[in-house]
TORLUM-582462 format. One line per field, with one value per residue (C-alpha): residue in one letter; x, y, z; residue number from 0. Coordinates in steps of 0.1 Angstrom, whole numbers, always signed. Each point is the difference from the previous one (the first is absolute). Layout:
drenba <- (A_...);
xx <- (X_...);
yy <- (Y_...);
zz <- (Z_...);
koltor <- (NUM_...);
REM end
This chain:
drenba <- (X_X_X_X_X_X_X_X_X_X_X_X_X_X_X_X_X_X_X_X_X_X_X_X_X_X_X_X_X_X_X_X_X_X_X_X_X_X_X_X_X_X_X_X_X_X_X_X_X_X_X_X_X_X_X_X_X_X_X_X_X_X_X_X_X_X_X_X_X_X_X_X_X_X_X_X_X_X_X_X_X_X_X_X_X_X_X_X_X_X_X_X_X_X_X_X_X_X_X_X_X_X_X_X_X_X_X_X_X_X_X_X_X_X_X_X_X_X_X_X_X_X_X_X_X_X_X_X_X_X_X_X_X_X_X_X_X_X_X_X_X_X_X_X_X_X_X_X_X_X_X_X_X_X_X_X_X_X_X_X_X_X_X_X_X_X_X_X_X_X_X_X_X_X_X_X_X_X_X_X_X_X_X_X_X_X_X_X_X_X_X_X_X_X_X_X_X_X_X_X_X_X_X_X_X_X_X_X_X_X_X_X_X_X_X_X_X_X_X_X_X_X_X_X_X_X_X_X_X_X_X_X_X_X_X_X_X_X_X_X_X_X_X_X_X_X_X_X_X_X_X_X_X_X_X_X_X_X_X_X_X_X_X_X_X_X_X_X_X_X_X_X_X_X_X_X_X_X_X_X_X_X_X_X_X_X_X_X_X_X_X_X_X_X_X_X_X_X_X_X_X_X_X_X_X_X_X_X_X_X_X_X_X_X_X_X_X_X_X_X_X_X_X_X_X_X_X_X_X_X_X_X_X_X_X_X_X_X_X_X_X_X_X_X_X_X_X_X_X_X_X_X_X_X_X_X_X_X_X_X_X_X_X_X_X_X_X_X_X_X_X_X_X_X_X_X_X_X_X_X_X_X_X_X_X_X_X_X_X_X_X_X_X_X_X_X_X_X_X_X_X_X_X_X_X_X_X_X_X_X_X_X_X_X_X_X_X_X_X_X_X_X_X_X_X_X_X_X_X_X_X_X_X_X_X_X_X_X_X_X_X_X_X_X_X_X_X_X_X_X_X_X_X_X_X_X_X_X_X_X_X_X_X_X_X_X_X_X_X_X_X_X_X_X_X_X_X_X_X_X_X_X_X_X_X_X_X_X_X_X_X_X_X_X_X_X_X_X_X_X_X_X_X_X_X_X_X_X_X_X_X_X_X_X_X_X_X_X_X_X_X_X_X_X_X_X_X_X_X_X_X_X_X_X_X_X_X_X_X_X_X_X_X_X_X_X_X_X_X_X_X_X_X_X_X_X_X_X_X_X_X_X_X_X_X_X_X_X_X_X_X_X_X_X_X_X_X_X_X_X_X);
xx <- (-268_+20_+18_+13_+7_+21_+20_+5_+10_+25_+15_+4_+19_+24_+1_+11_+26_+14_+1_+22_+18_+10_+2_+28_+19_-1_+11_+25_-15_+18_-17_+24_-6_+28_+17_+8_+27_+29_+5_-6_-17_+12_+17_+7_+7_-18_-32_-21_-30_-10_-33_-12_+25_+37_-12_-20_+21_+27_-20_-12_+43_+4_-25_+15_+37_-15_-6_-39_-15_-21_-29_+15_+12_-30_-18_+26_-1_-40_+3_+30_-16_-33_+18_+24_-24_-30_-20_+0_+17_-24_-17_-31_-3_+4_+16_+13_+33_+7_+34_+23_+16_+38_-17_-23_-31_-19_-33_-18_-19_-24_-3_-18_-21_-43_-34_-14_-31_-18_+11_-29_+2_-15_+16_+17_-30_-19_-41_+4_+19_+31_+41_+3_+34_+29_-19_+15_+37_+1_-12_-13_-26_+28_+18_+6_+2_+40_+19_+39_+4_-18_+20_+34_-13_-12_+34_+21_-21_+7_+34_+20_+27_+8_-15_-32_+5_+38_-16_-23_+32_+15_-28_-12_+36_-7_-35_+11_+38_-8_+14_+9_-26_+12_-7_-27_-15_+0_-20_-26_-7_+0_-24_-31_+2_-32_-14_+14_-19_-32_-4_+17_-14_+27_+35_+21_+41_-3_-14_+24_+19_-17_+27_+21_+33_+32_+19_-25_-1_-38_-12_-32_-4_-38_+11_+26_-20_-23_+29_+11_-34_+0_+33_-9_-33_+2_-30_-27_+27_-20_-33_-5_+10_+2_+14_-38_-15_+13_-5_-38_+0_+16_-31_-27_+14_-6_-26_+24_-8_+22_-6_+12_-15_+16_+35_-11_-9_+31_+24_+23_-3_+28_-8_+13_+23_-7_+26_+9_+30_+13_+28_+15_-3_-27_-24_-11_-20_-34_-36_-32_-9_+28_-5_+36_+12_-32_+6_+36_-1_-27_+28_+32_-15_-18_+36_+13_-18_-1_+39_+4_+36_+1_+1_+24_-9_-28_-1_-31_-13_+10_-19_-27_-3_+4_-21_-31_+10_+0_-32_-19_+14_-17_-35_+1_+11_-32_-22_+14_+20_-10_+4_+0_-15_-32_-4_+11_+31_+9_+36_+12_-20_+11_+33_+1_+26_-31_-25_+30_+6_-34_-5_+31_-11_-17_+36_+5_+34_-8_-27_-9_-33_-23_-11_-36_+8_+17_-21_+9_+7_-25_+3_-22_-7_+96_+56_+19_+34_+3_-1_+33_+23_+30_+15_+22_+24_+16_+32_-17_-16_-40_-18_-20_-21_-26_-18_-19_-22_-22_-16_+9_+22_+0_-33_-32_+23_-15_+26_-17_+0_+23_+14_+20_-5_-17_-33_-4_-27_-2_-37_+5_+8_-26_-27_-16_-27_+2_+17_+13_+37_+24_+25_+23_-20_-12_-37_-18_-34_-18_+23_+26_-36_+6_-16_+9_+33_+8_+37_+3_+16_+37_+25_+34_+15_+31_+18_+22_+23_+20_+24_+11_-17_+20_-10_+4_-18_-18_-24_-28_-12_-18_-23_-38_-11_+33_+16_-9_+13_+30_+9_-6_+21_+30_+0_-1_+29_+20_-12_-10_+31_+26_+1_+16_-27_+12_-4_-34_-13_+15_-12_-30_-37_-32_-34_-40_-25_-31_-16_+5_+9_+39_+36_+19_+35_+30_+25_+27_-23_-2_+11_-16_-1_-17_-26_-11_-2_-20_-23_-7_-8_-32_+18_-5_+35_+6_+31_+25_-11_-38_+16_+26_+4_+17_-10_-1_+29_+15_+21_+11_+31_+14_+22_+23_+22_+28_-24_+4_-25_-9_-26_-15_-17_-22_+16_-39_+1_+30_-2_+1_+27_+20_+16_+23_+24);
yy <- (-283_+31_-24_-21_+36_+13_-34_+2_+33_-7_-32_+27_+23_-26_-16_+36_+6_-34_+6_+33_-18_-24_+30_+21_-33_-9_+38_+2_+29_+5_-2_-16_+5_+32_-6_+32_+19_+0_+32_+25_+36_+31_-1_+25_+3_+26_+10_-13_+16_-21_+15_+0_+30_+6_+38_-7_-24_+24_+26_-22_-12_+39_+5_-28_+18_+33_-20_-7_-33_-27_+21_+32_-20_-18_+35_+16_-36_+3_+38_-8_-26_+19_+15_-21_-32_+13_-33_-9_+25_+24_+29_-10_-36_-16_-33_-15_+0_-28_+14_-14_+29_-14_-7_-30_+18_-7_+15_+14_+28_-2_+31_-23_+20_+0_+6_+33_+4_+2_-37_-26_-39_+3_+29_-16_-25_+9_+0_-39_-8_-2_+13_+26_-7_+20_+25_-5_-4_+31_+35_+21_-25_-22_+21_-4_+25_+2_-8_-1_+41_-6_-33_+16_+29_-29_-19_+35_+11_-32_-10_+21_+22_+23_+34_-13_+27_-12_-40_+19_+22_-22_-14_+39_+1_-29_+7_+38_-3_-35_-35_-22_-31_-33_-27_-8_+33_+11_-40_+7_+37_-14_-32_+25_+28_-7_-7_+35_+16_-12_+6_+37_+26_+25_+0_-18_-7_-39_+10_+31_-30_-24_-30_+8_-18_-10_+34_+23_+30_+3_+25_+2_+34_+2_-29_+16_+28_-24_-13_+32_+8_-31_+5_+38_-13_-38_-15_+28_+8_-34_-2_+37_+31_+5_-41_-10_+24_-11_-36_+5_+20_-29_-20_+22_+2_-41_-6_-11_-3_+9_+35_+22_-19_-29_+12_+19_-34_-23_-10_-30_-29_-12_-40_-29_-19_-39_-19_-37_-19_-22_-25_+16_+37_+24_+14_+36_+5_+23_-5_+11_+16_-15_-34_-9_-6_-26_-13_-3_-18_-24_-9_-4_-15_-27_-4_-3_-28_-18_+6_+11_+4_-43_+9_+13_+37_+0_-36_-17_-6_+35_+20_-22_+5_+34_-1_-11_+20_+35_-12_-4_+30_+18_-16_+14_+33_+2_-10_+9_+37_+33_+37_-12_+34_-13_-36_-23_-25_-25_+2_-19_-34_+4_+4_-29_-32_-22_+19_-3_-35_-9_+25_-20_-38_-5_+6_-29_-10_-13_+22_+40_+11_+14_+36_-9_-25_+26_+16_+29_-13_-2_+31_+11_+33_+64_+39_+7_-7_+35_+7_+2_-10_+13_-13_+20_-9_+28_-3_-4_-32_+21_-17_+8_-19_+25_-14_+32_+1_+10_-29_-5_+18_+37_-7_+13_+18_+32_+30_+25_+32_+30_-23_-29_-29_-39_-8_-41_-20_-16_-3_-29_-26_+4_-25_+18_-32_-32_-30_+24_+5_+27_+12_-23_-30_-1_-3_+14_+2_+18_+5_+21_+16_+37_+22_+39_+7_-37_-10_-23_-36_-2_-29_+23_-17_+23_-29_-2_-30_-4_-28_-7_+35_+20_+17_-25_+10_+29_-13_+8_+3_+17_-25_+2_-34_-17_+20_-26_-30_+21_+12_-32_-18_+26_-8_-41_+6_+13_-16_-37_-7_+26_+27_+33_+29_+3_-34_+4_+24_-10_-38_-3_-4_-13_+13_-12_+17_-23_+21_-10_-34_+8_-1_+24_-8_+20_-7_-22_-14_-32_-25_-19_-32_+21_+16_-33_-12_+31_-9_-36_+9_+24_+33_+24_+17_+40_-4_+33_+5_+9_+23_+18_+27_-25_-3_+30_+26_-10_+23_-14_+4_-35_+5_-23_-21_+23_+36_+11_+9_-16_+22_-20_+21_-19_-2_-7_+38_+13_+35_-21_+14_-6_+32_-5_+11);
zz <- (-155_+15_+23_-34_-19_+31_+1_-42_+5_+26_-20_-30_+21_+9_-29_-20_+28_-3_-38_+7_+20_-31_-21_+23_+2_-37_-15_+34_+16_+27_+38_+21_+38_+6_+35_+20_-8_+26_+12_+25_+2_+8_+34_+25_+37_+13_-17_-35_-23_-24_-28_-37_-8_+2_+10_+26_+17_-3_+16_+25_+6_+0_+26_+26_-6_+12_+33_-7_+12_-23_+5_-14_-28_-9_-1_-21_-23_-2_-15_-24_-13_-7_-29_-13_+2_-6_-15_+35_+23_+10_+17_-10_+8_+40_+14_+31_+25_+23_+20_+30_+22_+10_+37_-16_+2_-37_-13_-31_-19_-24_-26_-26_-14_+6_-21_-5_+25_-33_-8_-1_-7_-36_-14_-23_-12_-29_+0_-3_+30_-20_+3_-22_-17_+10_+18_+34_-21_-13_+1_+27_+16_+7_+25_+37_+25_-1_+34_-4_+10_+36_+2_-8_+28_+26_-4_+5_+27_+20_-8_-18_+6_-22_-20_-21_-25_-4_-9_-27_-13_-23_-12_-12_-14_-24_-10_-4_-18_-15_-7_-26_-7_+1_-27_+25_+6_-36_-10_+30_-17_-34_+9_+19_-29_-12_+33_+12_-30_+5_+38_-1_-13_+4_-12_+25_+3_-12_-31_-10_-26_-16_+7_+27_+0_+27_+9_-11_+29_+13_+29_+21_+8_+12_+18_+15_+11_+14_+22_+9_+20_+15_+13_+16_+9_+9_-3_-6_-28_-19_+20_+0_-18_-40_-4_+11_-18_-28_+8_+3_-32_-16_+14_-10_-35_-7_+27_+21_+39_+23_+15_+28_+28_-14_+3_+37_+10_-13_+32_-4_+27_+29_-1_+17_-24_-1_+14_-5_-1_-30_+12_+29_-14_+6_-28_+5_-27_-13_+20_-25_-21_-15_-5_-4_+35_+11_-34_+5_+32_-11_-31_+30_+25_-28_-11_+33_+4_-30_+1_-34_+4_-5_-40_-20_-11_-29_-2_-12_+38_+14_-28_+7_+35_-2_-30_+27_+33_-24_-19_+40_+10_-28_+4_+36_-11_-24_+29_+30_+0_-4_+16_+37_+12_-23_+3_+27_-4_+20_-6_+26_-12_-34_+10_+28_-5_+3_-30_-20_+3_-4_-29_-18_+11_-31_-23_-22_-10_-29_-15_+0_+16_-24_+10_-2_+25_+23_+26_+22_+33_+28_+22_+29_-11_-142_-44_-34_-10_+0_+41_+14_+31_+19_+28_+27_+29_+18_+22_+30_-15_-6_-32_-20_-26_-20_-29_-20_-30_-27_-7_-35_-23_+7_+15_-14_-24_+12_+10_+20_-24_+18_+27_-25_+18_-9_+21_+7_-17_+38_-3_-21_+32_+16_-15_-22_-5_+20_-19_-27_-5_+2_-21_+19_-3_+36_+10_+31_+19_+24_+23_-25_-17_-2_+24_+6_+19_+2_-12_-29_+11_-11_-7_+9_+24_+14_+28_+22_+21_+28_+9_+36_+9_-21_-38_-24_-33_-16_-33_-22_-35_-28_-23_+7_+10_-1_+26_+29_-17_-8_+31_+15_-24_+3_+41_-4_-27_+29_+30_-16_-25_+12_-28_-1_+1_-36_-10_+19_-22_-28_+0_-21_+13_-10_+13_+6_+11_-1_-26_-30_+4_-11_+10_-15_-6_-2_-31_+15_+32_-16_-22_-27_+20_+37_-27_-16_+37_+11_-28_+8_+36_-17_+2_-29_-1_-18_-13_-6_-33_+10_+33_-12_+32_+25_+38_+18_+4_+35_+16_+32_+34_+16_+31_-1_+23_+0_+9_-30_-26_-33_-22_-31_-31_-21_-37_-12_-2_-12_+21_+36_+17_+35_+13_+30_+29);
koltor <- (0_1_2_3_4_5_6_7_8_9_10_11_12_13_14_15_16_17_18_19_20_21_22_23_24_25_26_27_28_29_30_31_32_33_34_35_36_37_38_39_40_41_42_43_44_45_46_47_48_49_50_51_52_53_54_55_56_57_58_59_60_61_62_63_64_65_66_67_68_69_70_71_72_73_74_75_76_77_78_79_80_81_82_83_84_85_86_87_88_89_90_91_92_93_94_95_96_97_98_99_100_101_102_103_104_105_106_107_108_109_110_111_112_113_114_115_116_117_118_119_120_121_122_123_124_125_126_127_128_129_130_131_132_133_134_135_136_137_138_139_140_141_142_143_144_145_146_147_148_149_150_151_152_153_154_155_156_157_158_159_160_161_162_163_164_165_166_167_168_169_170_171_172_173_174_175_176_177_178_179_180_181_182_183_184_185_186_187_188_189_190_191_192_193_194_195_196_197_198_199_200_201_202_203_204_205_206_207_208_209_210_211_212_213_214_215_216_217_218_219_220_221_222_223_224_225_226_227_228_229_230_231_232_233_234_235_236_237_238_239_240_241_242_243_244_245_246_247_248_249_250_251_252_253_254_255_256_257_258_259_260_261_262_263_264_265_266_267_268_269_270_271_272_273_274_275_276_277_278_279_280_281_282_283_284_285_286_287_288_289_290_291_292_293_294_295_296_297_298_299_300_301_302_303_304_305_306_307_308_309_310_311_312_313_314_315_316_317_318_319_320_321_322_323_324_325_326_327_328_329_330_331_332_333_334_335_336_337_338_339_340_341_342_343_344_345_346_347_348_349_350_351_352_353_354_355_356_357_358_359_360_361_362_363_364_365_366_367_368_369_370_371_372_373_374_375_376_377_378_379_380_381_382_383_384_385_386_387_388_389_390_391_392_393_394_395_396_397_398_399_400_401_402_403_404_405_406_407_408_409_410_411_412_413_414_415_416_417_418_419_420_421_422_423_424_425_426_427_428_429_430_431_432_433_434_435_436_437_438_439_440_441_442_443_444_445_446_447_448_449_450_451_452_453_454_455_456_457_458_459_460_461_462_463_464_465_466_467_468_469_470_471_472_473_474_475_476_477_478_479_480_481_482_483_484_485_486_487_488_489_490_491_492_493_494_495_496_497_498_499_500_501_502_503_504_505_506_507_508_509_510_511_512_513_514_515_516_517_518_519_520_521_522_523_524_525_526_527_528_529_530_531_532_533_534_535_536_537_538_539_540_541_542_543_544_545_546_547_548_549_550_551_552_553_554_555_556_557_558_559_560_561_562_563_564_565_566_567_568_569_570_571_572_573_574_575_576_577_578_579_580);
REM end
């Protein structure tokens, strides 16, 4: 009987989106397949930044014509954008760095953030057994212990080169003097008002107007007193010192966890970056916690060979076979990855040419898998829209990729009272219960279970390539659990049918994660005709008008032929901005 309901329910599905189908074609609503624009990015010869804000990539261009390296930058970059981006920018939240010094030599840090050693697997289960709803989203339960401060100090301590109180200077000149908001900044205030009310119990700076609007002038000055300890003080100016004591305060006041010990304790990790090669280039990409870079190399090297370069770009076949190498790569990310200091991984199998063929034998041309039927793969042995990306290449050819977040939108929605900054609502990707979803969709089990001082698996995937030895391309992107597919899909569009960077970022994507059994499609990433044909092969297709935020926010560096250097800003948010010299 529940085998004949599934199947009724499946033909129902279909049969509705076939019927839309009919619908869009008979009142001509438009949703023709958009080819890429031709054009090009900013280019430069010497040196790019590329972020989320025309400020902080203008400090961070500022920084590199002072004679700072990619490091400096990315430090000064990180701070800027603390206060001018603040839904996702942050202080208060963590992420990753993958990096390439101008010698060859690669490598990472991990600043994601970890549970309170108060945190326990069921804390946010109610007597039943069950998720209580929106309690690890928002609110002081939901909170991390922060990492980005001892990250930025890590990353200055080892490779930079100039003052670290002159990379936190104009970042305290913008919190303390001000700035004008952007369309964009003024419609992320405007669209967490009522969240910002109900988890802050204090008057804070986002809630001094009740609609903020493009070019009104805003200032952070707690925050900027905040910044101005951490710049006497480096890290004990966060960690330590009046900016703890007020983050703990914060804590106690909403039975929030993190304490003293917690902060004492917090030290971002040096990792080996994963490396793999994709068609002649090398792939320097993020090990765990995040799970973008095993992810990410499961989805190239499945590519590779398949050779999904033999169809034409979004064509019926290539979303298809993308459609089943992303929806794998999820089902091993539920089962397989988690804080590698916690659980063991066996990276190396999952990552191995011969898993991945095997994993993908079972692709049929002509039909989709259905999750249910989709297994995690045998082996011996899990971020919003709103986190952020900037990419840096210094004269001397060092790289940076650093992808930062949150979590969601401005986080946990919580500013610390006295010290003006958002705390992440990173709590929330860990797996709160096995088999129950995220905010983002994506499932977990055991192995990303939350247990004290562990560190929440992540799908930012910061990347870098070589070509012929040499720097080749800087990448990564915002957008929860879309930002593997989207990353992968912006380094196929340039390596597998010869875009621009631009172009690359530009083209339009299409994502699956196994969980729900979806592919979400951009507006313009297919035609009428490739949708109908996605239908009849048993996928169940999102189309624009059900995902209106677009693929990730790609910001992004191509090297190309001639040396010189072609930054690409993605127009999905309007504030992306490529600064350059």
């Amino acid at each position: 009987m529940k085998s004949k309901f599934v199947k009724f329910f499946k033909y129902l599905i279909v049969t509705l989106l076939t019927l839309l189908v009919i619908f869009m074609l008979s009142h001509q609503i438009v949703y023709w397949q958009q080819k890429p624009n031709s054009r090009e990015g900013t280019i430069g010869a010497n040196a790019m930044v590329v972020s989320a804000h025309p400020l902080a990539s203008e400090i961070g261009n500022k920084i590199l014509k002072q004679g700072g390296n990619a490091y400096d930058a990315a430090i000064a970059v990180n701070f800027a954008l603390a206060v001018v981006y603040q839904q996702a920018g942050n202080i208060g939240g963590g992420g990753f760095m993958v990096h390439r010094q101008t010698d060859g030599s690669v490598g990472s840090i991990d600043f994601r953030e970890k549970a309170p050693i108060a945190a326990h697997q069921d804390m946010y289960l109610d007597e039943k057994g069950d998720v209580i709803s929106g309690l690890s989203q928002e609110g002081h339960l939901a909170v991390g212990v922060p990492g980005t401060v001892d990250g930025m100090v890590q990353i200055h301590s080892k490779f930079a080169t100039m003052n670290w109180a002159d990379l936190v200077a104009p970042a305290i000149g913008l919190a303390e003097k001000g700035f004008k908001l952007t369309s964009q900044g003024a419609g992320s205030l405007n669209s967490s008002y009522g969240s910002f009310e109900d988890n802050n119990h204090k008057e804070i700076t986002v809630l001094a107007q009740d609609k903020w609007e493009e070019g009104n002038h805003i200032t952070f000055p707690d925050l900027a007193n905040t910044l101005k300890l951490i710049s006497i003080n480096g890290r004990e100016g966060f960690y330590g010192g009046s900016v703890a004591d007020k983050i703990v305060a914060e804590m106690i006041k909403s039975d929030g966890l993190i304490t003293h010990e917690d902060l004492n304790r917090y030290s971002a990790v040096w990792r080996e970056a994963i490396e793999t090669s994709y068609k002649g280039h090398k792939v320097i990409t993020m090990p765990l916690p995040s799970s973008g870079g095993v992810s990410l190399v499961q989805l190239l090297k499945g590519a590779e060979q398949i050779d999904m370069a033999q169809w034409d770009h979004n064509s019926t076949s290539h979303i298809h076979y993308m459609t089943e190498l992303q929806r794998r790569a999820y089902a091993d990310r539920a089962e397989w990855l988690g804080d590698p200091d916690f659980v063991e991984v066996d990276v190396a199998r999952l990552t191995s040419p011969d898993y991945i063929q095997n994993r993908n034998s079972d692709i049929d041309a002509q039909n989709k898998t259905d999750s249910q039927d989709i297994k995690p793969g045998a082996v011996s042995t899990i971020e919003s829209f709103e986190t952020t990306h900037f990419s840096i290449v210094d004269k001397w050819r060092n790289a940076v990729s650093i992808t930062t977040t949150l979590n969601g939108m401005f986080g946990s929605k919580v500013v610390v009272d006295g010290a003006g900054f958002f705390l992440n609502n990173e709590m929330d990707d860990f797996s709160v219960k096995a088999g129950v979803a995220n905010q983002f969709g994506l499932v977990g089990n055991e192995k990303n279970s939350i247990q004290p001082e562990k560190r929440m698996l992540s799908s930012m995937s910061p990347t870098i390539l070589e070509k012929d030895g040499e720097l080749f391309m800087v990448v990564g992107s915002p957008g929860g659990s879309t930002i593997i597919t989207v990353v992968y899909q912006s380094i196929s569009n340039v390596i597998d049918y010869g875009m621009s960077m631009q172009e690359a970022v530009d083209a339009k994507k299409t994502h699956s994660q196994w969980l729900p059994d979806v592919v979400v499609l951009e507006k313009g990433s297919t035609n009428l005709s490739t949708l109908g044909n996605l239908i009849s092969k048993g996928h169940i297709p999102i189309p624009w008008p059900m995902f209106p935020f677009g693929l990730g926010r790609v910001n992004a560096i191509l090297v190309k032929d001639d040396g010189s250097l072609e930054g690409a800003a993605d127009d999905r948010a309007e504030d992306n901005f490529a600064a350059v010299h």
